[in-house]
N, C-alpha and C positions, 0 to 999 in steps of 0.2 A: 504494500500500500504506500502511494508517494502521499509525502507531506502537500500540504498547501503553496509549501514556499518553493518546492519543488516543481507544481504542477503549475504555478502562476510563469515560470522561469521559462520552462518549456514551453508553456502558449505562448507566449512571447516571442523566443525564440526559436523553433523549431529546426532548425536547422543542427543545432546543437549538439554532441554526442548528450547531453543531458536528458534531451528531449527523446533520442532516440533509445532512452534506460526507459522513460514515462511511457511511450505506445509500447515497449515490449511488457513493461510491465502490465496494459491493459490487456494482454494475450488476444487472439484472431478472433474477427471480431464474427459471429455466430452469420448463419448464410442469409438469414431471416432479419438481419439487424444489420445488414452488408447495404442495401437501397439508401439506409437514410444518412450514410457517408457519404456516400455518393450523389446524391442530393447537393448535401453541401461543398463536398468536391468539385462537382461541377459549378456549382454559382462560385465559390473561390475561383476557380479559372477563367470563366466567363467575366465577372470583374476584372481582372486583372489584365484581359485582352482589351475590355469597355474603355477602363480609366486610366489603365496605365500604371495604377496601384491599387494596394490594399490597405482599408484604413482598416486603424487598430484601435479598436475598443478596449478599455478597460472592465472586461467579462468578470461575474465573479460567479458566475453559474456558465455550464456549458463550454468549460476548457477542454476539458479531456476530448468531449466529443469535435470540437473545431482545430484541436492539436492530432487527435486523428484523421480528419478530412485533408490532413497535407501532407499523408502519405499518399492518401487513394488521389486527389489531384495532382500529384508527379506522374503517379502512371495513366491519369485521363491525359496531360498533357504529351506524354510518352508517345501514347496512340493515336495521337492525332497525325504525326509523321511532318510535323511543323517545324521548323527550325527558327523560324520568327517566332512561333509560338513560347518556344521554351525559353528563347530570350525574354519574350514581354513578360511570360510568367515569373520568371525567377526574378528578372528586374521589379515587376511589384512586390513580389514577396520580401525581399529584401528594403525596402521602400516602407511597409509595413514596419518591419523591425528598428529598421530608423527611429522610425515613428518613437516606437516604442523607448528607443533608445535616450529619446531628447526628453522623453515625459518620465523615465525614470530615475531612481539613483544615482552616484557615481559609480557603485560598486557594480550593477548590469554591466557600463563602459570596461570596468577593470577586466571582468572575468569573460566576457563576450570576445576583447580583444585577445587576451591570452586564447580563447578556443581557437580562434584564427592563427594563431603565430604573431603574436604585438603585444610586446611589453608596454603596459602604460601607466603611468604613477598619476596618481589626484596631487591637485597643488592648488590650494585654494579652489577654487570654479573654474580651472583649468586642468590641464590632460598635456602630460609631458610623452614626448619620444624622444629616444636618444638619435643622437643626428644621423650617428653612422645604419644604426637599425629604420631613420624615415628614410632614406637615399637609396636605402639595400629595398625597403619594401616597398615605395609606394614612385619611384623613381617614373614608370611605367605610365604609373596616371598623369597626362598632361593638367589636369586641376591642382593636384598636388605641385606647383612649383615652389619650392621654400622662400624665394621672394614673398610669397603672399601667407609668411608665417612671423613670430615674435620668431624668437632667440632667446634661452638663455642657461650659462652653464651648459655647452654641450645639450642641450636639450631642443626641438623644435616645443614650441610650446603652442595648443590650439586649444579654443573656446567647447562649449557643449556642443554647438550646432557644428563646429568644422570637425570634431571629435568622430561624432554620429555618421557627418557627411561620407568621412574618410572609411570608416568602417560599414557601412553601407558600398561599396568596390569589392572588399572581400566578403560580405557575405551573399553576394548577388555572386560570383566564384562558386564559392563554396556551395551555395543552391543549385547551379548549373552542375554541379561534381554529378557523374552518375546519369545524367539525362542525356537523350532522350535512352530509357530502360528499355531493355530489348522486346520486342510485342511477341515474343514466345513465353516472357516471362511473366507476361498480364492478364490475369483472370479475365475471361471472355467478356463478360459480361461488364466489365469496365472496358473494356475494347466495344463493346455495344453501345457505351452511352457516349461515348468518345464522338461517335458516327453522329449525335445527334448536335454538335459543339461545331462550329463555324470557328475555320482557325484565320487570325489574323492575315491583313494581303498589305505588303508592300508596298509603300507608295515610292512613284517612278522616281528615282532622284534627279536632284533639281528642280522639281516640278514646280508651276509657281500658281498658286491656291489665290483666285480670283474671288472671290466670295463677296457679293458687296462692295463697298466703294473702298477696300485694303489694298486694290494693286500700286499705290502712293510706299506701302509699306515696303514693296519688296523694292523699288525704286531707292529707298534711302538703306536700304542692307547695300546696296550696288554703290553708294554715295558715303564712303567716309567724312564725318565732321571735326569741326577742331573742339566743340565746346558742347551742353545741356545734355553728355552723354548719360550722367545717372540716371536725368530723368527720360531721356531717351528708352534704354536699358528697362526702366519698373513701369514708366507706362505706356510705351510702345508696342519694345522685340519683345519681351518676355509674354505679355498675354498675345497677340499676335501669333508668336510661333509656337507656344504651349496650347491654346485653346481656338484660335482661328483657324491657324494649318495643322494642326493637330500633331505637332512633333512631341516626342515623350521629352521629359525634362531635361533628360541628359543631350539628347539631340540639338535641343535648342540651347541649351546655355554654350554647346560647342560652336551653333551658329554664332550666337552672341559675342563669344569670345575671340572668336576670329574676325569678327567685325570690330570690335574693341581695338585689337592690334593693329588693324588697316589703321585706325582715326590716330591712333597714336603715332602714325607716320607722320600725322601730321602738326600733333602737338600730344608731347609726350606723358607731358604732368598730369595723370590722373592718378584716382587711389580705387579705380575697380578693380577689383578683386574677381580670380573665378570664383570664390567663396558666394562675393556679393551676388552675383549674376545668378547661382546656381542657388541660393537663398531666393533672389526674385520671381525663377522660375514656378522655384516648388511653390513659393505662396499667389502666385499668380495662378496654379494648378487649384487651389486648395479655396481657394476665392470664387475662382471660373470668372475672372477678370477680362474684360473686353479693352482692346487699345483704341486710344486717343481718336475721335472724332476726324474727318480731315479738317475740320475747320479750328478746332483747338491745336490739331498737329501744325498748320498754317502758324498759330501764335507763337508756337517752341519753336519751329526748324523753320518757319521762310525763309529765316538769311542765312541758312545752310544748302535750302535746297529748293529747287523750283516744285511747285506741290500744285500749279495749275491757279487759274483767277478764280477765286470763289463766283459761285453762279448767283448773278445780280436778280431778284424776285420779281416779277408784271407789277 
């Protein structure tokens, strides 16, 4: 029988070996009592294709059975033979855990990262790495660039949200580990429901999402500025390409950010941050935030960019 503080851990985190002591300890789950995981497996993966994430409740009934549903939704996603799919999936689940991450303790951060391979010490309401262990580990991810960290004593030193950020990369890893599970190894009848899940479809790259009067938008991604980039950035790109063109967060903070560096060409003193941008994204997700008007966008960017004569009324 797992503890409370046990079971709350593993709903949380599932990915976990912690979590995976919690489902073995719930033993297979009876053939008669197998539909109503599955149920919920499939609305878990169904979400996480809809929205891109999985929001994380703080459940205090119905863990064990929602920490079961993310075994049987690995292998509905399995069977779907998606490869975007397993991406979108794993990338919400990990998204979830975030979540989870920024709403709880420092101690979840301590031992979450240690599951990963990440030494990380609490210091005040901050989260230390040692330098040579952030370059060895997160070197890979272009958002990690140590410019965009404190410093000290040998240590990188990051907030709660860039903490979480950072460790959401490996557990979206570590969820992908083992997928897509081979469809010999999947109970038919999860391979049945799978048949009934529309798996996500790529959009064309490039493509540029005319929707409404936004094609101004992609005009100024094509047009570096020297100046109003913050507000450019929170109330523009970020809902824009998170909730207009429908790029997942990660997608768009990388659009964002490579547009950042273009404008920096041009005048180099800012203080965006990938942290900032990838913070804008997700709360612009989390809002379902629409950008700027063209007629307000006239008011920030005219004398950056031609955006057309406003239309004069009869």
């Amino acid at each position: 029988m797992n503890s409370d503080e046990e079971l709350s851990f593993a709903y949380k985190y599932p990915f976990t070996s912690e979590a995976k002591a919690v489902v073995a300890a719930q033993g297979s789950a009876p053939e008669q009592g197998m539909d109503k995981f599955l149920e919920m497996a499939r609305a878990r993966v169904e979400e996480s294709f809809r929205k891109g994430t999985l929001e994380y409740k703080n459940m205090r009934y119905g863990r064990a059975d929602y920490l079961v549903s993310y075994v049987y939704a690995r292998m509905l996603v399995s069977a779907l033979g998606s490869r975007l799919g397993v991406s979108k999936y794993a990338t919400a689940e990990a998204a979830r855990s975030k979540e989870a991450l920024e709403s709880g303790d420092n101690g979840d951060i301590v031992h979450v990262a240690k599951e990963l391979g990440l030494k990380v010490a609490v210091a005040d309401d901050s989260f230390k790495v040692a330098f040579a262990q952030f370059t060895e580990k997160m070197a890979g991810y272009p958002d990690f660039s140590l410019s965009n960290f404190g410093m000290h004593n040998g240590h990188v030193v990051l907030d709660r949200h860039e903490m979480a950020e950072a460790l959401r990369f490996f557990i979206t890893a570590e969820i992908t580990k083992g997928l897509p599970i081979k469809l010999s190894d999947i109970p038919q009848r999860v391979v049945a429901i799978a048949k009934s899940i529309k798996p996500p479809q790529a959009q064309p790259s490039g493509s540029i999402q005319r929707k409404g009067t936004f094609a101004w938008v992609e005009k100024l991604l094509g047009t570096p500025i020297p100046d109003v980039r913050h507000r450019t950035v929170n109330l523009v790109l970020a809902p824009y390409l998170v909730n207009t063109k429908g790029l997942s967060e990660e997608e768009a903070a990388k659009v964002i950010s490579e547009y950042i560096d273009r404008c920096k060409e041009l005048d180099p003193n800012t203080n965006i941050t990938d942290s900032y941008i990838r913070y804008q994204c997700s709360y612009a997700k989390r809002r379902g935030l629409k950008p700027l008007s063209l007629a307000r966008a006239r008011e920030l960017l005219g004398g950056f960019l031609d955006l057309g004569e406003p239309r004069v009324g009869r």
